[in-house]
N, C-alpha and C positions, 0 to 999 in steps of 0.2 A: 295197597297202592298209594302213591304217595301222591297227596291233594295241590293241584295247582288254581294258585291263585290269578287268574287274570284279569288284565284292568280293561277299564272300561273302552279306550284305542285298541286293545286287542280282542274283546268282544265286538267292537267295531268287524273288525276285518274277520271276524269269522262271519259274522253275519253275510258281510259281502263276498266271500268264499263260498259261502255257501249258497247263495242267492246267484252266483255264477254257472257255478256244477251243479245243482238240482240235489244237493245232499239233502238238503233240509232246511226248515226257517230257524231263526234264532232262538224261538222256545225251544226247540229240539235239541236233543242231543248229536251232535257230530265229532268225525274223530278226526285232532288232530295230529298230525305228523311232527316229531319232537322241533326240528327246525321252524318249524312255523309258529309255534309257542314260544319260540328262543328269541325270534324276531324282535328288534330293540323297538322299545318306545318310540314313538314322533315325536320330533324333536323341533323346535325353534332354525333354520341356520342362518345364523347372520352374515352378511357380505351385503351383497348388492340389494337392498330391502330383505324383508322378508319372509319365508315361503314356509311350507310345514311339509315336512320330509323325511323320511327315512333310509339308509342307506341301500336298501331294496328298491326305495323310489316306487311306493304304493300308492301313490297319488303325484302326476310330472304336472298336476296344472293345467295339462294342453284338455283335456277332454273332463267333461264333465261326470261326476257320480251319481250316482242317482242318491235319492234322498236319504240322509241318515236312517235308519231304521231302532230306535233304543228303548221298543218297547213302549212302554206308558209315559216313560219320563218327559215332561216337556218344562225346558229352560223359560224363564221369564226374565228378559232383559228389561230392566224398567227405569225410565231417565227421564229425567225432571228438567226442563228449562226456565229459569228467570230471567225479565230482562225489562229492566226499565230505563227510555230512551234520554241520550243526555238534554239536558234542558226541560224537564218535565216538573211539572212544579214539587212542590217540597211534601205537599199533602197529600198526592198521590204516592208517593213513595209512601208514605207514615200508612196510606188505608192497604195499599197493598201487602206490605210487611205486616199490619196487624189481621186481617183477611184472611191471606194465603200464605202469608212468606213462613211464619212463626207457627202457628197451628198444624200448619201440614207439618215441621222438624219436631214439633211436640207431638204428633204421635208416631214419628216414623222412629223416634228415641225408644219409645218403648217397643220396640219386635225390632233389636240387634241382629236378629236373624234372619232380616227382609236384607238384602244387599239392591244396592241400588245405584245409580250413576246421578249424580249432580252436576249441572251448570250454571251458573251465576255472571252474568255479564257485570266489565269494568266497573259504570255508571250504578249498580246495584249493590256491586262489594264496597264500593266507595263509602256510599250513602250510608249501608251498615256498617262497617267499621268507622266511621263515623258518628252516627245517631244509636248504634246499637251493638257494640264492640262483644258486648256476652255471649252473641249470637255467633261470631267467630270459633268461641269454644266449643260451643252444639258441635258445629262443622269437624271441629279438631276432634270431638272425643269418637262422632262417627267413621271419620277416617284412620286413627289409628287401631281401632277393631277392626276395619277390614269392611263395614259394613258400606259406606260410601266410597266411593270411586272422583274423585274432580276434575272434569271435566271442563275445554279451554273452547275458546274460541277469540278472535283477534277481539282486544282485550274491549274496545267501546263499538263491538256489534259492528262492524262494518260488513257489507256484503264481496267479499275478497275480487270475486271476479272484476268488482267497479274501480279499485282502488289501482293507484300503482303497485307495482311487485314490494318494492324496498318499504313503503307502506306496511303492504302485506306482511311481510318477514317483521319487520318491527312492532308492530301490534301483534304478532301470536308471539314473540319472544319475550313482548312485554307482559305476557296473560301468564308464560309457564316463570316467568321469573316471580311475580306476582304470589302464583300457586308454592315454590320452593320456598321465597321466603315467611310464608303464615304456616304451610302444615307441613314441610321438609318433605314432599315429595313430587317428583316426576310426572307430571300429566303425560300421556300416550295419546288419549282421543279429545278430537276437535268436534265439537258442534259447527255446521255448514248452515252459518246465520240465511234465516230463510230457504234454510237447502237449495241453495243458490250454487249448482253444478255447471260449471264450463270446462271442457278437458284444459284449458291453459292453466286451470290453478293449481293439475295434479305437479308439475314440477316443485312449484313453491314450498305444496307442504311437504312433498320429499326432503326439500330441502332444509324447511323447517324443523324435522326430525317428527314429525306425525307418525304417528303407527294405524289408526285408524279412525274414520268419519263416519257421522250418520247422517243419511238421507232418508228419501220416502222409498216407500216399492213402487211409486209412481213412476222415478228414474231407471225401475228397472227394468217396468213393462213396456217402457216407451226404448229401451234398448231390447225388447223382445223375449225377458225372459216369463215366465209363467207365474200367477202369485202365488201358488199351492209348492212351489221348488223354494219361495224366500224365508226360508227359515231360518238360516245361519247367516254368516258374513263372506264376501268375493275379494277376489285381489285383482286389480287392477295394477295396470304397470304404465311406465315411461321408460325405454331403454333396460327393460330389465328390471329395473326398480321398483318393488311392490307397494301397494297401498292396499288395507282391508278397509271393504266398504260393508256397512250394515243400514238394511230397508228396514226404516219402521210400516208396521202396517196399518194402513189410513184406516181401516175397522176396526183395528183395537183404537187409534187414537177416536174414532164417533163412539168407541164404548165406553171408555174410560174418562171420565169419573162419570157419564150420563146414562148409562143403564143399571137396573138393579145389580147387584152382587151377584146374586146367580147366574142372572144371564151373562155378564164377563165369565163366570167361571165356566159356565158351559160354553160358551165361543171359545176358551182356551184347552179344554177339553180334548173337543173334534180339531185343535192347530192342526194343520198337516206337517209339519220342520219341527226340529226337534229345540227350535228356539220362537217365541212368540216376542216380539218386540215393539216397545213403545216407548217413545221417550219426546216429549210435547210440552205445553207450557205448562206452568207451573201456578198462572193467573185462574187455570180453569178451575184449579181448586182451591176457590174463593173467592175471585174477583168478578169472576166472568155471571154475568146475573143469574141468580138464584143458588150458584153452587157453593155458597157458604155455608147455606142452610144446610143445603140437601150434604154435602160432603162433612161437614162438621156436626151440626146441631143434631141429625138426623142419621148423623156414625157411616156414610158411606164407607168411610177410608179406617177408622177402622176396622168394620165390616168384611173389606176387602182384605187387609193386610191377616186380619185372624183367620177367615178362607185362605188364604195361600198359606199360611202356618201350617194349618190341618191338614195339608193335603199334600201325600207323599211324593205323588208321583210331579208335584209343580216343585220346583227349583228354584230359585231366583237366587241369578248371579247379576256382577258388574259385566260392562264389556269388556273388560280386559281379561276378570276372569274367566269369562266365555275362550276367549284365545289362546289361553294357555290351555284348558280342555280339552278344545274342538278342532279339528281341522276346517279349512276354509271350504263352500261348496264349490268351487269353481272359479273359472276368470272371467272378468265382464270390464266392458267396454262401454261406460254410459254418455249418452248423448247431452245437450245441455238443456237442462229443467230445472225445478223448483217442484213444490207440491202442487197437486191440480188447480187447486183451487188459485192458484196464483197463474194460471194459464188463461183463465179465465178475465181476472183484473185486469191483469196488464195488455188486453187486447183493445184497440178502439171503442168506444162507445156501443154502436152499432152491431159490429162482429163480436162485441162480447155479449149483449141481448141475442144475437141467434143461436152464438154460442150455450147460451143457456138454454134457451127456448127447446133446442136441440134433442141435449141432454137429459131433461124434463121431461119428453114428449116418446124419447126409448124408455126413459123408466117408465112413462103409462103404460109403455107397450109391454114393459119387463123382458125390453131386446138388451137393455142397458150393460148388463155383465158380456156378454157376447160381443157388442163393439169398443166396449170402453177401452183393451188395447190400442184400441188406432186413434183415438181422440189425443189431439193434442191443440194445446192452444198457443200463446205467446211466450213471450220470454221474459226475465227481470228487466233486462234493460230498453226492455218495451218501453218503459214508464219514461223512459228518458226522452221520447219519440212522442208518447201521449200529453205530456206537459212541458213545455215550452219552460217554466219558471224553473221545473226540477233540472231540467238539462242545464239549465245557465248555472244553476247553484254548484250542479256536480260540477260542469269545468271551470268552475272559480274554484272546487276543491284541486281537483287535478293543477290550476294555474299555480296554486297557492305550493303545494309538493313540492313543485319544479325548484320556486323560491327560497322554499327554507329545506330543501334536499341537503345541505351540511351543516344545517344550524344544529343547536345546543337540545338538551333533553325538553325544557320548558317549550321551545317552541313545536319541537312534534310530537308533546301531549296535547297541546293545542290542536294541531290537524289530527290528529287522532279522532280528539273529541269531535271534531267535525264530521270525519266519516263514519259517523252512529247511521246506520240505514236511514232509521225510522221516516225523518224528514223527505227521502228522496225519492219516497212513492205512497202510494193510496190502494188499500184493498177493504177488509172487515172495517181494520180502524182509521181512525184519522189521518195519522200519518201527515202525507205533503199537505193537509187539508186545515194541520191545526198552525197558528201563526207563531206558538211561541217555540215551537219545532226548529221550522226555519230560522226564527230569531236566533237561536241558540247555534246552530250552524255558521250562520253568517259571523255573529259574535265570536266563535274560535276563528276562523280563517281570519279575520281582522286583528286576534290577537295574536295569533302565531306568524304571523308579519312583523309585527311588533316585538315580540321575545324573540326574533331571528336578526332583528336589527338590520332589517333590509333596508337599502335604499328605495325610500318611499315617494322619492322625487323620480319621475319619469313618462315619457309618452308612447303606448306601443299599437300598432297597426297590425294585429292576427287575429287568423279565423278564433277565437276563443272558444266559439259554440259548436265548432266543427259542424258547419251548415255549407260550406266552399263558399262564407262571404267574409270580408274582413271585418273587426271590429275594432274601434279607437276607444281605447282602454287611457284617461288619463288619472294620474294619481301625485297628489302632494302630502305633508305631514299631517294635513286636516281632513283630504276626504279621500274619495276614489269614485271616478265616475265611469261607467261600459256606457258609448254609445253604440248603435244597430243603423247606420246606413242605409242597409239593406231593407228593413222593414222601417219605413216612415222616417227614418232620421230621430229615431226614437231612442230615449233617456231609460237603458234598462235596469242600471242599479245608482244608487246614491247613498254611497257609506259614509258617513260620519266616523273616524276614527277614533274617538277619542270618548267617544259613548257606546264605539262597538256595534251599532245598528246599523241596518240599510233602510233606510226610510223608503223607499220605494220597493218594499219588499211585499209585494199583494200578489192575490192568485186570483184570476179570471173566475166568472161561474159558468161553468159549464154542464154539457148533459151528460150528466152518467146513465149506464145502461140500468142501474137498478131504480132511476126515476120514472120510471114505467108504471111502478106502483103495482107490482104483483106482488102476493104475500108470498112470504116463501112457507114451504112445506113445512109442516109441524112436523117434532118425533111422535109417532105414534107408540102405546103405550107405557107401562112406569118407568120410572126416570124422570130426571128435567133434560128440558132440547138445552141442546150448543147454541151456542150465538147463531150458527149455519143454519139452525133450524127453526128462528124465531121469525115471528110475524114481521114484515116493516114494512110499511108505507109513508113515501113522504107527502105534503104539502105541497100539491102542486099547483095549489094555487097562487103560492108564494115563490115557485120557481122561477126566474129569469136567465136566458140565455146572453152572455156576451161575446159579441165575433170574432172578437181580438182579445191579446194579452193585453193587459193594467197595465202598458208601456206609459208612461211619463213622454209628452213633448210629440205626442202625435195629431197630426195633422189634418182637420177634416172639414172638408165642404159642406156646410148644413144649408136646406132648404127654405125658404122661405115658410114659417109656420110650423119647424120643427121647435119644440116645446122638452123644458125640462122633463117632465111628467113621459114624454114619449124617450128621452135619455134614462131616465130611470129603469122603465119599466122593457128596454132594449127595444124598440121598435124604429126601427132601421133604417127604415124607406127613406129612401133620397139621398140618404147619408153618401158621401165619398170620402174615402181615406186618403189622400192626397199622397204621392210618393211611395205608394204602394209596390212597385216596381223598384225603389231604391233610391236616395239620394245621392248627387254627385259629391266629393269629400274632394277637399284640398286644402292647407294648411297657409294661413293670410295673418297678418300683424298681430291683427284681436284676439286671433285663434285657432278657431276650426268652420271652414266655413263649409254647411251641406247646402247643396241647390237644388230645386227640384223643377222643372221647366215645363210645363206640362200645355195643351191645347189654348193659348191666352190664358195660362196662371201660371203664377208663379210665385215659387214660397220659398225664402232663402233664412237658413239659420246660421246662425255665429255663436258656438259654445265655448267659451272661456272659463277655465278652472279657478278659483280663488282659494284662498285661504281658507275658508269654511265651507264652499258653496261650488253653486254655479252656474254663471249669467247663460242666458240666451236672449241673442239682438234676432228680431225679426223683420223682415220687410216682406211682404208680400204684394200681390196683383188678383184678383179675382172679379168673377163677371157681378156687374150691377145688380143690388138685391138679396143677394147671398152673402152667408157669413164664414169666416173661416172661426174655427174652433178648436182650440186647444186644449190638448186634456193631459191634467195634473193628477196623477193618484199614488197617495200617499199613505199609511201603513202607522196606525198611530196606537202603541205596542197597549195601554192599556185605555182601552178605546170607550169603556165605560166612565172614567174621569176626565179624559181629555177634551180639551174644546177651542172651539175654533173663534179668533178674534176678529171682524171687521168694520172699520170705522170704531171700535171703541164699542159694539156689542159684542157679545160673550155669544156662539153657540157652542152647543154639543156635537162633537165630529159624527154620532150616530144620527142625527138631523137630517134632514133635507133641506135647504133654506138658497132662495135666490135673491139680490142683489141686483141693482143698476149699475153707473158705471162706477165701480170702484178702482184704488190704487193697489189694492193687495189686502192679503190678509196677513197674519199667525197662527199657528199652530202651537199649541199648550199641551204638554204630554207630559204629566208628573216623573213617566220614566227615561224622560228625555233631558240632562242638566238644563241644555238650552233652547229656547223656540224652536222652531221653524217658519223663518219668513219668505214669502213670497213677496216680490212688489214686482206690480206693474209698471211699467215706463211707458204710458198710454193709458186713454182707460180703456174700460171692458165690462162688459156684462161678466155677473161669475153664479155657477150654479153648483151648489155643495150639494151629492148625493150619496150618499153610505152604498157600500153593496156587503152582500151577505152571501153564503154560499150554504146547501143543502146536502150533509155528506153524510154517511152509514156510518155508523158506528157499532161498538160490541153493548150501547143502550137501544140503539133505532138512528132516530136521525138528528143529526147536531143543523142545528141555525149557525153561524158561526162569521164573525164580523171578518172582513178582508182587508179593510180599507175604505177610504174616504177619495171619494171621485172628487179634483175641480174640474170645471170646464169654462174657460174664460172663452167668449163671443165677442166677436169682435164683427161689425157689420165693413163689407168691403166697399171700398174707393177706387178710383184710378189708382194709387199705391198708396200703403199705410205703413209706417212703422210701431213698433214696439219694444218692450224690452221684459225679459220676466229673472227673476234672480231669485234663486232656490239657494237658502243658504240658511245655517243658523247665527242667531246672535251670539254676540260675544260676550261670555257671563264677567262680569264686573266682582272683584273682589269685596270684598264688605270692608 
């Protein structure tokens, strides 16, 4: 009799033929009928996305299959993320790349036979083809064997759902153009920066020409589906238009690289789907504490990769060769998520301690796998909600968009560079936490004004912050100032053009929920823990709370016997913020004039934009005794050499230092060409206080400078004037 060879799609469908009719399981022998053997391959068909199919239509999509059954074989999809954020200093790139980046392609070189999925973000390939151009060819000779797959995502890490669409579309067309011209091929799959899933972005990448994303199983279970069914990849649609989506799963990324060898081999063992997926950073193998050792020095990862060599029944494809393979399991529908752990951060302060508390307290109970479907927490764009500085920064990115929407290449690699995530939220690491982050945001959006050759002369009255209050945004060829009405009549940014910084770019200290000071759970036995699983507690002795944002030119009633010492250390009492409720805005000769009218007080400003700078005239009223208080906070980029001038002393901007009544100070910032001057037009008491802020990191806990408070005191009269002028010098030729 004459031997037929069948493939592995058509051992498929016997399996499930016969798992239908009760002939038998797939070790068995069954008989087939010669039509059924004839049956053509599954096939690809292109049109409107797409779908995996056969003219018999053995899978329509509409209902789901049950789990692939292929025996022992289980697929190992395994993807690598790098990404370092723009504006991060130059030596963290160099430790990283020596660390993780290099060592992990020096041994993944030797086992050609491991197939794997690669991502590399803009700001990373830059840096390397740049600083280390050899490392290119690694890449090249892995992908033209077959064994690396390159994999895109919008090309300087933006999080898509935040950006605009035309953004959007430009930054993933800038990642696959990128990709075509160094290794001559077609990217298919996108990295979903942060697995940041909102159903509006599935148009885009349809559009964009994606074939498939990777998220967590996190987004799947929170759309209902089971973890034991994610084994393969789902399609999703918009009109018809397919998208395959693939769930890494959060236990292989807690095993990989942090449990022995074994133990990953026997968790992928007992997978239940005939595909096991992971694809996560690429920092954890080496950067992330202890894992250079244990992954390098101590052979993890070779370890690992000669295990999966030796072992027949493990696989390891790319995702795409998964796709040509495999059929898809089904269609799904996901809600909008991120990975849990990001549900968690981005909730309030408060609701994110319970939130933990919670979770902690089912796993004492080991109720944890049982509820864990229905936990869900917050969302990415929470953080926009939880910090006040991140929201202003994003809609100056969104303002900035609007503005150079038809400018030149130069100026929308500039906004590009701007919507690098990193800066525009805080969870493990630093993030909105660290100042040269923001620095480096702000400095694109100011240069990409500039390569778009905007008109930089103008004054404009909109919501910018999307709060339903308006803001007077003025701007000339030297600076650009946001003021906020609304809250205090307050001075929210002050950019210097022409240096690219926002001098008033400082973050509040605030309580996060991990200052609690609970240790977090260790991994118990060998391996080394995750950053997730390491000890931290912070200093809370050094913790100080502030009630408000580091606004510039806010307004406050201080008590009689309120004391620096008690400014410093945030104790509050008696304090009043004046204009709280909002000041009146109308447009007069000088400028801008806000009023605030309050029970017998009264505080009127007048903000005038200059050339460099910019004045505020004040006149006020307040009751006998009391002082009103001004507060100046300013953002001095390397805060370790800068220092503050008054009267012809020299302090340190990290100092505390008060003063009687002086005229003003300078500000001295090696990264600044020119000062920063204040003068008084009156005098004033003035009290210099540093603040400092306490945030988690993948070490424990960062100290980390924010800024330089002033607070000029000014004791009240029947009425007093004054005047303050925020402006820099003008540097003199030699």
């Amino acid at each position: 009799m004459r031997r037929l060879l069948i493939k592995r799609p058509l051992l498929w469908m016997a399996s499930r033929y016969s798992s239908l009719t009760g002939l038998g399981c797939f070790c068995c022998p069954i008989r087939l009928s010669p039509s059924f053997i004839c049956m053509p391959r599954p096939r690809w068909r292109r049109g409107h996305g797409r779908s995996w199919t056969t003219t018999r239509g053995w899978w329509r999509g509409g209902r789901r299959r049950p789990r692939v059954d292929l025996g022992t074989e289980v697929v190992l999809l395994f993807g690598i993320h790098g990404h370092q954020p723009e504006g991060n200093f130059s030596w963290v790139f160099e430790e990283a790349f020596e660390k993780a980046y290099r060592p992990f392609m020096e041994v993944m070189r030797k086992f050609p036979s491991f197939s794997f999925t690669l991502h590399y973000t803009g700001p990373l390939w830059e840096w390397i083809e740049r600083e280390r151009s050899w490392f290119m060819d690694w890449v090249g000779e892995m992908v033209d064997r077959g064994q690396a797959e390159i994999q895109i995502s919008g090309f300087y890490e933006p999080v898509l759902a935040a950006i605009p669409v035309r953004d959007a579309l430009g930054q993933i067309e800038m990642a696959k153009e990128y990709v075509r011209s160094r290794w001559g091929v077609e990217p298919k799959g996108l990295w979903l920066t942060e697995r940041v899933w909102e159903p509006q972005i599935l148009p885009l990448l349809l559009e964009a020409g994606i074939e498939y994303v990777v998220v967590d199983d996190y987004h799947f279970i929170c759309a209902g589906e089971g973890e034991g069914e994610l084994g393969g990849y789902f399609l999703t649609e918009e009109e018809g238009r397919t998208l395959a989506i693939f769930p890494i799963s959060e236990r292989l990324r807690y095993f990989i690289p942090f449990r022995p060898v074994d133990h990953v081999m026997e968790f992928l063992r007992s997978h239940p789907g005939p595909g096991a997926i992971i694809h996560d950073d690429a920092e954890k193998f080496g950067i992330w504490p202890g894992t250079h050792e244990w992954v390098y020095r101590r052979g993890w990862l070779r370890g690992f990769l000669e295990a999966v060599e030796g072992e027949p029944w493990l696989k390891p494809l790319t995702f795409s060769q998964f796709m040509e393979e495999r059929p898809p399991q089904g269609r799904v529908y996901l809600p909008t998520a991120s990975y849990f752990e990001m549900g968690e951060w981005s909730l309030s302060p408060e609701r994110a301690w319970e939130f933990h508390r919670l979770v902690e307290d089912l796993k004492a109970r080991g109720e944890w796998e049982r509820y864990r479907p229905f936990f869900r927490g917050g969302i990415w764009k929470n953080f926009l909600v939880k910090y006040p500085e991140a929201n202003h920064m994003h809609k100056r990115m969104v303002w900035v968009s609007r503005r150079v929407a038809h400018a030149g290449e130069e100026a929308k690699r500039a906004l590009y560079r701007a919507q690098c995530n990193d800066a525009y939220w805080h969870g493990i690491f630093g993030g909105l936490y660290l100042p040269h982050l923001r620095r480096a945001i702000y400095a694109r959006l100011l240069e990409a004004e500039d390569k778009a050759g905007a008109d930089l002369e103008g004054v404009w009255l909109e919501d910018l912050d999307a709060d339903g209050h308006e803001e007077l945004i003025l701007s000339n060829g030297g600076c650009l100032a946001v003021i906020k009405p609304s809250q205090g009549g307050a001075l929210v940014e002050l950019s210097f053009r022409r240096e690219r910084v926002n001098i008033t770019d400082t973050l509040a200290r605030r309580f996060e929920h991990y200052h609690r000071g609970e240790e977090v759970r260790g991994q118990s036995g060998d391996g080394t823990p995750s950053i997730h699983e390491q000890a931290k507690a912070p200093p809370l002795h050094q913790v100080v709370y502030d009630p408000l944002p580091r606004y510039s030119f806010m307004d406050y009633l201080v008590p009689k016997g309120f004391s620096m010492k008690d400014w410093e250390e945030g104790r509050w009492d008696g304090v009043r913020l004046l204009g709280a409720e909002g000041y009146s805005l109308s447009q007069v000769d000088e400028g801008w004039r806000l009023v605030w009218d309050g029970e017998g007080d009264l505080v009127e400003k007048i903000f005038r934009l200059v050339p460099r700078g910019i004045e505020v005239f004040y006149t006020f009223s307040i009751p006998e005794g009391a002082a009103l208080a001004v507060g100046i906070d300013l953002h001095m980029p390397w805060a370790g050499n800068a220092q503050v001038e008054v009267g012809g002393e020299m302090v340190a901007a990290t100092k505390g230092r008060s003063w009687g009544q002086v005229g003003g100070w300078i500000c001295r910032d090696p990264s600044i060409s020119a000062p920063v001057e204040v003068k008084l037009g009156g005098m004033g008491e003035l009290w210099q206080v540093p603040f400092f802020t306490f945030s988690q990191s993948e070490r424990g806990f960062d100290r980390i400078y924010q800024g330089t408070g002033f607070l000029v005191v000014a004791m009240g009269e029947e009425r007093l004037s004054f005047s303050l002028a925020l402006r820099q010098e003008e540097v003199r030729d030699a």
